[in-house]
C-alpha positions in Angstrom: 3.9 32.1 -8.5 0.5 30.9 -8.9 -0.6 30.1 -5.2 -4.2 28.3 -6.7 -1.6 26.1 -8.8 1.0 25.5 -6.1 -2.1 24.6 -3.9 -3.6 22.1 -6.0 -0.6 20.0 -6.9 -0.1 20.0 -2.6 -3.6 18.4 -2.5 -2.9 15.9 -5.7 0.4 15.1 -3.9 -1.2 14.0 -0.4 -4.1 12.4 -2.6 -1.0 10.5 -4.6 1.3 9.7 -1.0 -1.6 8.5 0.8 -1.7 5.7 -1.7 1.5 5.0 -1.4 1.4 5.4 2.3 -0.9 2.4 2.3 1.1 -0.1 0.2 4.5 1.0 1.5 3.2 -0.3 5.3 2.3 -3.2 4.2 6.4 -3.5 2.9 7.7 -2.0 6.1 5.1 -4.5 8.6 6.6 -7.6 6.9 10.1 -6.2 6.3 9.8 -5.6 10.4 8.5 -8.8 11.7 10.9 -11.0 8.8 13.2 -8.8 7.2 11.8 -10.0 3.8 10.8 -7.5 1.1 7.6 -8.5 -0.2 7.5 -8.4 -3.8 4.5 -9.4 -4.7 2.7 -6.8 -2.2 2.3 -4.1 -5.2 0.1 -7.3 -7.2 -1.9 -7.9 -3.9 -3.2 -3.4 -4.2 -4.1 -4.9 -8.4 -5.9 -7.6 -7.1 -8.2 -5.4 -5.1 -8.7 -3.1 -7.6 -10.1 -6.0 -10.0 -12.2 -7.7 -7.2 -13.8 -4.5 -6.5 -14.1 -4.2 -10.3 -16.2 -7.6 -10.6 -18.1 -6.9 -7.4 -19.4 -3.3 -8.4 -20.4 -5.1 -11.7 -22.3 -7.5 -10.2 -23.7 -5.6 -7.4 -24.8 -2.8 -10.2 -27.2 -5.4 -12.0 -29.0 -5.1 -9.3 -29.8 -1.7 -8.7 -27.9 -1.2 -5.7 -27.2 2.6 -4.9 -23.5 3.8 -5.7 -22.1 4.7 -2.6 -23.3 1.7 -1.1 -21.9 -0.6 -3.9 -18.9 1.0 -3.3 -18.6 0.3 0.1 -19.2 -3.6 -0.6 -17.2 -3.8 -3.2 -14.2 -2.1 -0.8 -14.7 -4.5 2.4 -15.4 -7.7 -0.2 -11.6 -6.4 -1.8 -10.2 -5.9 2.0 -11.6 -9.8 2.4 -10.3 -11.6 -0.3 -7.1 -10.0 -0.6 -6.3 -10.5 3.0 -7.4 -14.2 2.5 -4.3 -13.7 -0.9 -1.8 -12.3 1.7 -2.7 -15.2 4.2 -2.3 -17.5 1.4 1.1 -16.1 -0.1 2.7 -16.0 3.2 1.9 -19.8 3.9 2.7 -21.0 0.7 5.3 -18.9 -1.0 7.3 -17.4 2.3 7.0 -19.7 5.6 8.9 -22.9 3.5 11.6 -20.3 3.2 11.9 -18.7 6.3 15.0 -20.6 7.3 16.7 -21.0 4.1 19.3 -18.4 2.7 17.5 -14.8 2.1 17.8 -14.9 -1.3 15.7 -18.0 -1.4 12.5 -15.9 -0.2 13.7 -13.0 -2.1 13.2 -14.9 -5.4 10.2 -16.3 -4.6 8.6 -12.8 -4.2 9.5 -11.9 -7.0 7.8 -15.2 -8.5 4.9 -14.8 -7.0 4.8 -11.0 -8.7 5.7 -12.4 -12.0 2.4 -15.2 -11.7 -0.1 -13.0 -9.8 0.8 -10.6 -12.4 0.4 -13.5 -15.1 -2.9 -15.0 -13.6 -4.7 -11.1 -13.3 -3.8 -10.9 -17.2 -5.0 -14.2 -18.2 -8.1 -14.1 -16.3 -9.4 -10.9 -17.0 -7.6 -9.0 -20.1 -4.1 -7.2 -20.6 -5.8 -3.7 -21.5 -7.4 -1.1 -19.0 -10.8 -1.8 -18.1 -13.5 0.8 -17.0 -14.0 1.1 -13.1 -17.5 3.1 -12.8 -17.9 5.9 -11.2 -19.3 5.3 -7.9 -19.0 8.1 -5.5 -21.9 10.7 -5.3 -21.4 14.0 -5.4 -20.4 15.7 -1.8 -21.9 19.1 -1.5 -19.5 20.2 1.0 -16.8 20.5 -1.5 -18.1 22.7 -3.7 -16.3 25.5 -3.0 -13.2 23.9 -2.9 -13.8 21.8 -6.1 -10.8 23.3 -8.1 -8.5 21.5 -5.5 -9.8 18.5 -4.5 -13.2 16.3 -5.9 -14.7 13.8 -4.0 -12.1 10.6 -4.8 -9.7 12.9 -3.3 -11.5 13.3 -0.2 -12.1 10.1 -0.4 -8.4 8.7 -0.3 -7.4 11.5 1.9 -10.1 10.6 4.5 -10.0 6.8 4.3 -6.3 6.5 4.3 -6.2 9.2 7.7 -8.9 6.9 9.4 -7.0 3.9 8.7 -3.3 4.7 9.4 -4.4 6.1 12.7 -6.7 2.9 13.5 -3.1 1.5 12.6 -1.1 2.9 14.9 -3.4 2.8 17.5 -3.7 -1.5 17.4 -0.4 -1.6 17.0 0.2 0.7 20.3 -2.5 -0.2 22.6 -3.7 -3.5 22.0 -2.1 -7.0 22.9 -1.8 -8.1 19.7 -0.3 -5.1 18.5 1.8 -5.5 21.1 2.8 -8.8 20.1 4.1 -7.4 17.1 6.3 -4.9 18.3 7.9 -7.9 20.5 7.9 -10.1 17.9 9.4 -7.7 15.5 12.5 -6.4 18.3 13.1 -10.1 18.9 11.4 -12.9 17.8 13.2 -15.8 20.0 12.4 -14.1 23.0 9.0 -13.4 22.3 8.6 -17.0 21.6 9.7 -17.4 24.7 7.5 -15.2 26.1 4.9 -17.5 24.8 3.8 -15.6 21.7 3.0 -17.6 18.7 5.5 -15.8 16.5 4.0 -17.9 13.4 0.2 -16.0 14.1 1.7 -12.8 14.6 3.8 -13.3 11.1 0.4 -14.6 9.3 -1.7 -11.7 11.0 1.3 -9.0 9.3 0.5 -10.1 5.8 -3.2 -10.1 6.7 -3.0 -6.4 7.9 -0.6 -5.4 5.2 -2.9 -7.3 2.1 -5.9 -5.4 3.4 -4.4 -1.7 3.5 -2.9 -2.7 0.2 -6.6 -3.7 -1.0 -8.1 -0.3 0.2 -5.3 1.3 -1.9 -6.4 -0.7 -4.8 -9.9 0.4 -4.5 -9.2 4.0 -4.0 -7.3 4.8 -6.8 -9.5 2.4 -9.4 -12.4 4.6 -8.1 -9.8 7.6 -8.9 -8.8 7.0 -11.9 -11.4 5.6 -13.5 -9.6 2.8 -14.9 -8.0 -0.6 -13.9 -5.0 -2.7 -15.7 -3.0 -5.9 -14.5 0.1 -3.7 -14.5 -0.8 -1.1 -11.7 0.7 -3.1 -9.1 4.3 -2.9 -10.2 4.7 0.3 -10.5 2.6 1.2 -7.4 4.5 -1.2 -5.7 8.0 0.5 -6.6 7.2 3.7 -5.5 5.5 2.2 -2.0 9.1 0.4 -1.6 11.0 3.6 -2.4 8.5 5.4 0.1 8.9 2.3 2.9 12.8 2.8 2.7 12.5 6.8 2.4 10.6 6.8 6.0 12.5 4.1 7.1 12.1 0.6 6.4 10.6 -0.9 9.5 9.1 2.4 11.3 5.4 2.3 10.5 5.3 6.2 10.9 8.2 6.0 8.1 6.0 4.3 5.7 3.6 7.3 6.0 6.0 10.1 6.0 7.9 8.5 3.0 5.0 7.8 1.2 3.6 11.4 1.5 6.9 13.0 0.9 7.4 10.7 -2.4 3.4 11.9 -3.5 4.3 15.7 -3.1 7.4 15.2 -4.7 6.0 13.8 -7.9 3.0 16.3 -8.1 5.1 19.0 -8.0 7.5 17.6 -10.9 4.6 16.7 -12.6 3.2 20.5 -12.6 6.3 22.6 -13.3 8.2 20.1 -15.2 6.7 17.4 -17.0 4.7 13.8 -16.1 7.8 11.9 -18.2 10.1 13.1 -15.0 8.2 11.8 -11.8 9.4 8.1 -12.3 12.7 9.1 -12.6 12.8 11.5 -9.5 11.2 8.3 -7.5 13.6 6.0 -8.3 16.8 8.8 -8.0 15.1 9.5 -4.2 15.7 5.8 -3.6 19.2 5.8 -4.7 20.0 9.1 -2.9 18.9 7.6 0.2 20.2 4.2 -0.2 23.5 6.2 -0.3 23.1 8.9 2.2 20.9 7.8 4.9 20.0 3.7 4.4 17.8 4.1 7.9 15.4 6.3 6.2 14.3 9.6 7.6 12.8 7.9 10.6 14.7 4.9 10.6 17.0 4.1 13.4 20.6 2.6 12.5 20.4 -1.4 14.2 22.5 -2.1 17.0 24.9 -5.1 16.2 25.4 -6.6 20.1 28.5 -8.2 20.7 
């Protein structure tokens, strides 16, 4: 076996799961707090891939340096697309949270089908160019075969930000509210927490992880389309539910597992099979183990 081959497709799989990592907690944060599936989440990572699109353009008339367009273009993406999730939430999901769960369900998927719709009218239904924005990183040089520097990129953002995760959602009050509001949300309004914040503030932090993802890969790939999202936002489900729908850990495990998975399909079988084994994954699980790998079974109290 050729260990340099086996090597790189480990490093193009965590480079792939990361992604996926992102989107899928924005899935398992709402799916926690409302037990609602959030269809639209996978347009919400497209969206931030565009705006960073028409930011770098407009930043790049004006001489600005590359990395540093980058970086504005990323935190004006996080921005607006957190203002989206805000939005969705008030307008698409609260109106809904009392009626029958299929009632939400549909309009998810609604709001999918028109972000979707709205992406592809405004801007154009082929791929568009993203530039290439990162300079080169001198410390990878040796290493160049396995990973360039949008690779170290998504591997390094995604670490600092699922970890800057977990730790607001485990130390600080908010964060705290959250896991309260998500284990039961009539006693924590009776506890005085504002349940309907805490909701608006999960699609807030879920929309901007989703945004990051967006941006990452654009700058990745090279190229953006209206279409990325649904896809992307499959496989994050698939990952979500892998881990464990719910468990915030699970989203990153799952989404990991799911990336490494497809890489190394990809290199010793074909690139025509990794859809396939995602969505088989999904089915396997759903069958065998519907908590996840870190999922935990619910309790029914009687």
């Amino acid at each position: 076996m050729d260990i340099g081959f086996f090597i790189e497709l480990f490093f193009g799989g965590l480079t792939r799961g990361s992604i996926y990592a992102l989107i899928a907690i924005g899935y398992t944060l709402v799916y926690g707090i409302i037990e609602l599936i959030n269809f639209a989440h996978g347009e919400i990572y497209m969206l931030g891939a565009f705006t960073a699109l028409l930011v770098a353009g407009a930043l790049g008339i004006y001489g600005f340096p590359s990395g540093g367009i980058l970086i504005v273009a990323a935190l004006v993406a996080i921005i607006w697309c957190s203002a989206y999730g805000y939005t969705l939430e008030k307008v698409a999901y609260k109106p809904l949270r009392g009626a029958p769960r299929l009632s939400p369900l549909i309009s998810a998927i609604g709001m999918s089908i028109f972000l979707q719709n709205y992406v592809q009218l405004a801007q154009t239904a082929d791929f568009v160019p993203f530039p290439r924005l990162l300079p080169p990183m001198d410390f990878l040089e040796y290493v160049d075969y396995i990973m360039g520097p949008s690779d170290f990129l998504i591997l390094a953002a995604s670490a600092i930000s699922m970890g800057a995760l977990s730790l607001f959602v485990r130390h600080t009050r908010l964060g705290k509210a959250m896991r309260a509001t998500a284990q039961n949300r009539k006693m924590a309004l009776l506890l005085g927490i504002d349940a309907d914040r805490i909701i608006s503030l999960t699609f807030v932090i879920g929309s901007a992880l989703a945004a990051l993802g967006g941006v990452l890969i654009a700058s990745h790939m090279g190229q953006v389309n209206f279409g990325i999202g649904f896809i992307a936002g499959m496989k994050a489900f698939t990952a979500a539910v892998l881990g464990g729908i719910g468990s915030i850990p699970g989203a990153m495990v799952g989404g990991l597992v799911l990336g490494l998975a497809e890489s190394y399909t990809t290199g010793y079988f074909a690139g025509n099979y990794e859809d396939i084994l995602a969505f088989s994954i999904l089915i396997i699980i759903l069958i065998f183990r519907p908590d996840g790998i870190l999922g935990k079974p619910k309790v029914q109290k009687v």
